[in-house]
C-alpha positions in Angstrom: -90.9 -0.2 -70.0 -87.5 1.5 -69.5 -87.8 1.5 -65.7 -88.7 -2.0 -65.6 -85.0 -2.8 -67.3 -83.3 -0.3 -65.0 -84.6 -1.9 -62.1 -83.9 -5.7 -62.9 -80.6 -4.4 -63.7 -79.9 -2.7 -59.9 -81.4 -6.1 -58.8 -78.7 -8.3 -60.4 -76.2 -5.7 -59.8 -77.4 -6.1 -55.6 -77.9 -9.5 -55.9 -73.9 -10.1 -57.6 -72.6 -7.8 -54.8 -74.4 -9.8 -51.8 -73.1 -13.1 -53.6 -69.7 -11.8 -53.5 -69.8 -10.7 -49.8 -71.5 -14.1 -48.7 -68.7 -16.2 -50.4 -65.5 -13.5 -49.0 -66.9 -14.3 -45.3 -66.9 -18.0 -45.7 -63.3 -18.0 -47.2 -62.3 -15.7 -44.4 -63.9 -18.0 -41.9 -61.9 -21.3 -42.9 -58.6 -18.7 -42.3 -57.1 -19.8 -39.0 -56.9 -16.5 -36.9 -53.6 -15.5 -36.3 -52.9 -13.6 -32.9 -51.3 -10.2 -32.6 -47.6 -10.4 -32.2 -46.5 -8.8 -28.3 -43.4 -6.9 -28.3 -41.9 -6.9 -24.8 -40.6 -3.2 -24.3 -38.0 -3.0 -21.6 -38.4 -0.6 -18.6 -36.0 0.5 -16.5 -32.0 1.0 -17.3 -32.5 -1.1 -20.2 -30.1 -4.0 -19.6 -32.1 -6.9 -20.6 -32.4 -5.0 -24.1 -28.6 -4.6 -24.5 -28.3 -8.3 -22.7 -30.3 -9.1 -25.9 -28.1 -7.0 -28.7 -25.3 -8.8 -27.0 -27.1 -11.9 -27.7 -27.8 -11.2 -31.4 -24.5 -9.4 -31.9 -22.3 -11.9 -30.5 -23.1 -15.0 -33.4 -20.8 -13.4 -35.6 -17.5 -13.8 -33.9 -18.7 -17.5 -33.9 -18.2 -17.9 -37.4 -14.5 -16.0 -37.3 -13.5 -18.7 -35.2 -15.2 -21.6 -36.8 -13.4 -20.4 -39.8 -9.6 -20.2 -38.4 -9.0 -23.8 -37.9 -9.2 -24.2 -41.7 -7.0 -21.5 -42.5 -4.4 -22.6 -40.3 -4.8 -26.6 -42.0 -4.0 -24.7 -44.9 -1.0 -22.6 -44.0 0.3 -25.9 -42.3 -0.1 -28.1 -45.5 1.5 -25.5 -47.6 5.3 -26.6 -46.4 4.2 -30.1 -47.0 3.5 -29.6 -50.7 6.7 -27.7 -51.0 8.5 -30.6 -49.4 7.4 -33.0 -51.6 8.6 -31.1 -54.7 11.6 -29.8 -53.6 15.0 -32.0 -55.0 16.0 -34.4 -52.6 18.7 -37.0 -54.9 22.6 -36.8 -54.3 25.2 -37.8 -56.5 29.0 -38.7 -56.5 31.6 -39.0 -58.8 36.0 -38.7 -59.0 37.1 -36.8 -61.8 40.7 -36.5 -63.3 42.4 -32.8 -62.2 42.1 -31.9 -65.8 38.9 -32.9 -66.8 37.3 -31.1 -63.3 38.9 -27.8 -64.5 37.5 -28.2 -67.9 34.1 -28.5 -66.8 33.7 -26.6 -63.5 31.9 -23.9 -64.8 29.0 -27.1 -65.4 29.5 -28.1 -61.8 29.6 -24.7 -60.1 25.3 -24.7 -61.4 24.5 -27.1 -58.6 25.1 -27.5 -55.1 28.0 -29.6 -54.3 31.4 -30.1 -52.4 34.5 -31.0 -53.7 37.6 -32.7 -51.9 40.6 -32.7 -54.0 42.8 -36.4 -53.4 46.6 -36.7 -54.5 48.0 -39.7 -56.1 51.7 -40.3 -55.8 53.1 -42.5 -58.5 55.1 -45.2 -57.6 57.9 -45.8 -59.2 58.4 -48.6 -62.0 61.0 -51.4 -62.1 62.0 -50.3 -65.7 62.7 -46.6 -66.1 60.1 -45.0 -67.6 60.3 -43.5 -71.3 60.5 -40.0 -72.5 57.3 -38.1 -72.4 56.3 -35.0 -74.0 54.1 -32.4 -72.9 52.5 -29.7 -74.9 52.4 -26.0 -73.5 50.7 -22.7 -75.6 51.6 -19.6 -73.1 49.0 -17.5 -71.2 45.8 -18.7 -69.9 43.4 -16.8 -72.0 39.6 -17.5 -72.8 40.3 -17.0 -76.0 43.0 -19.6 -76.6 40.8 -21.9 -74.7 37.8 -21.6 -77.1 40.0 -21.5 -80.1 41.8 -24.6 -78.6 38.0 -26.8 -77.9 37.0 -25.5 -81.2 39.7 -27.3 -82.8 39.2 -30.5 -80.8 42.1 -30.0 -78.2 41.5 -30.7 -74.5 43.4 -27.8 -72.5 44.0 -27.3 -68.9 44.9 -24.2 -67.0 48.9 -25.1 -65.8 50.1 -21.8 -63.8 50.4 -19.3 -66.4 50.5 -21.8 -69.4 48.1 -24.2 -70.8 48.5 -27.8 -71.0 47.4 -29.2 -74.1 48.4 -32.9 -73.2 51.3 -35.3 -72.1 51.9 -37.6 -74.9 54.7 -40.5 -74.6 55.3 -40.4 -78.8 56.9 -37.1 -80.0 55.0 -37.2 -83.1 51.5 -37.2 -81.4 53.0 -34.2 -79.1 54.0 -32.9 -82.5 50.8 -33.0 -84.2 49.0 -31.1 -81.2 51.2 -28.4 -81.7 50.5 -27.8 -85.3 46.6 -27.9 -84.8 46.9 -25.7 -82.3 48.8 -23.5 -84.7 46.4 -23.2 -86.8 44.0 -22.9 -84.9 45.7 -19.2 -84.1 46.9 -20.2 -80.7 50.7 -18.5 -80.1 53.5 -20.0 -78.1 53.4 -23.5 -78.6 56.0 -25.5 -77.6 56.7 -29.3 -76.5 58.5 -29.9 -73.0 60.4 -33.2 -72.8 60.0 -34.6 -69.8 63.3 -36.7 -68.6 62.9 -40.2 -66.7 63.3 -39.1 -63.2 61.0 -36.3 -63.6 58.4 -39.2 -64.8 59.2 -41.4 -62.1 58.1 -38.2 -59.3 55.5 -37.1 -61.2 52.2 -37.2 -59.0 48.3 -37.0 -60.2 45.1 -35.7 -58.5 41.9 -36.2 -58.9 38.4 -34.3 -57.3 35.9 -36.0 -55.8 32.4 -34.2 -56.5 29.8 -34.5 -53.9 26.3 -33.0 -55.2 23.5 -32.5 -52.9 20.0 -31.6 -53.2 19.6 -32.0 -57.0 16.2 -33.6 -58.7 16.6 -36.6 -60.4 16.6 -34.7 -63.9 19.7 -33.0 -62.7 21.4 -36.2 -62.0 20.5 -37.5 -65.6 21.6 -34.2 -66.8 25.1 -34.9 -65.1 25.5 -38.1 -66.0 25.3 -37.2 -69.6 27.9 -34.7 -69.2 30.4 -36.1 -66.4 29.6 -39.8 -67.3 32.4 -40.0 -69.6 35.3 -39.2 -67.2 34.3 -41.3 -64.3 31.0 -43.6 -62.3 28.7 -41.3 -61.4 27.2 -42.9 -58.0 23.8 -41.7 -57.0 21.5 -42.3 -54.0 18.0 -43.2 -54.5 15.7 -40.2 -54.9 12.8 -39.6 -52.4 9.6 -39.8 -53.9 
């Protein structure tokens, strides 16, 4: 009775591994055959194989210069950017002599030319009055500051500063004591007779500025506004 079971059992086992083979074959069957690939090998001195390297090898300088075009748009639009950014406004303006020394550390930050222009007085029909001019002596930084700090306009005059002409002697009076206590030494008032008024002469700076932004314009008009028209060409956009 035991063989019987061992030998239905090598029957199925046969039976399995004959079903197994039958259905491989017929899925191998449907598979469409694929040839053997044929590798040419070349015989001789070998210059249809280094015809082909040459072939294979020579794509990639393709690509280098596909590639260069583009780099040089770029290089080229680079100045164009810059262009647009850069300041392209001008200004214009005529300052008094005094007011131009005052503030031409300001100016000297941007570009610009200057022309200086001399006015000669002409002489009036009625002789002029006394004026009187008020002079602190030396022309140091320090007499300037303490001079602006106590609300006194100066201007560099040779080796002296002028702290203003004034045609009433007790306006020229009152300079001088501010700027007396102010700490400023050597003050004194020069009277100034009729026909020294009549020659006197005036001059005044014209300031060109050139290649400014338009925020720099607005910036100088704030500042130089006050002592003359400030004329200014239209900016580039």
């Amino acid at each position: 009775m035991q063989l019987l079971k061992w030998l239905f059992a090598i029957l199925v086992i046969l039976n399995i591994a004959v079903f197994a083979n039958v259905v491989t074959q017929k899925m191998n069957g449907n598979r469409p055959t694929q040839s053997p690939a044929v590798v040419a090998v070349p015989i001789g001195t070998g210059i249809a194989a280094e015809t082909t390297a040459n072939t294979t090898t020579g794509a990639a300088p393709a690509a280098h210069i596909s590639a260069a075009p583009s780099q040089n748009i770029r290089r080229e639009a680079a100045p164009v950017v810059a262009a647009k950014i850069a300041p392209n406004c001008s200004a214009q303006i005529t300052l008094p002599e005094d007011a131009y020394h005052r503030l031409k550390n300001f100016i000297g930050g941007y570009r610009h030319a200057v022309a200086r222009n001399v006015v000669e007085n002409k002489q009036a029909t009625k002789k002029p009055k006394l004026q009187y001019q008020v002079l602190a002596a030396g022309s140091s930084e320090e007499s300037m500051a303490a001079l602006n700090k106590a609300g006194i306009n100066a201007t560099v005059q040779g080796a002296s500063l002028s702290l203003g002409v004034f045609s009433s002697a007790d306006k020229a009076q009152a300079v001088r004591q501010r700027a007396i206590a102010a700490g400023v030494a050597g003050v004194v008032i020069n009277e100034r007779g009729n026909e020294e008024a009549a020659a006197l002469t005036s001059a005044n700076y014209t300031v060109t500025f050139s290649d400014v932004s338009g925020q720099d314009v607005s910036r100088i008009q704030e500042v130089l506004g006050r002592y003359g028209r400030l004329q200014r060409s239209a900016c580039a956009k």
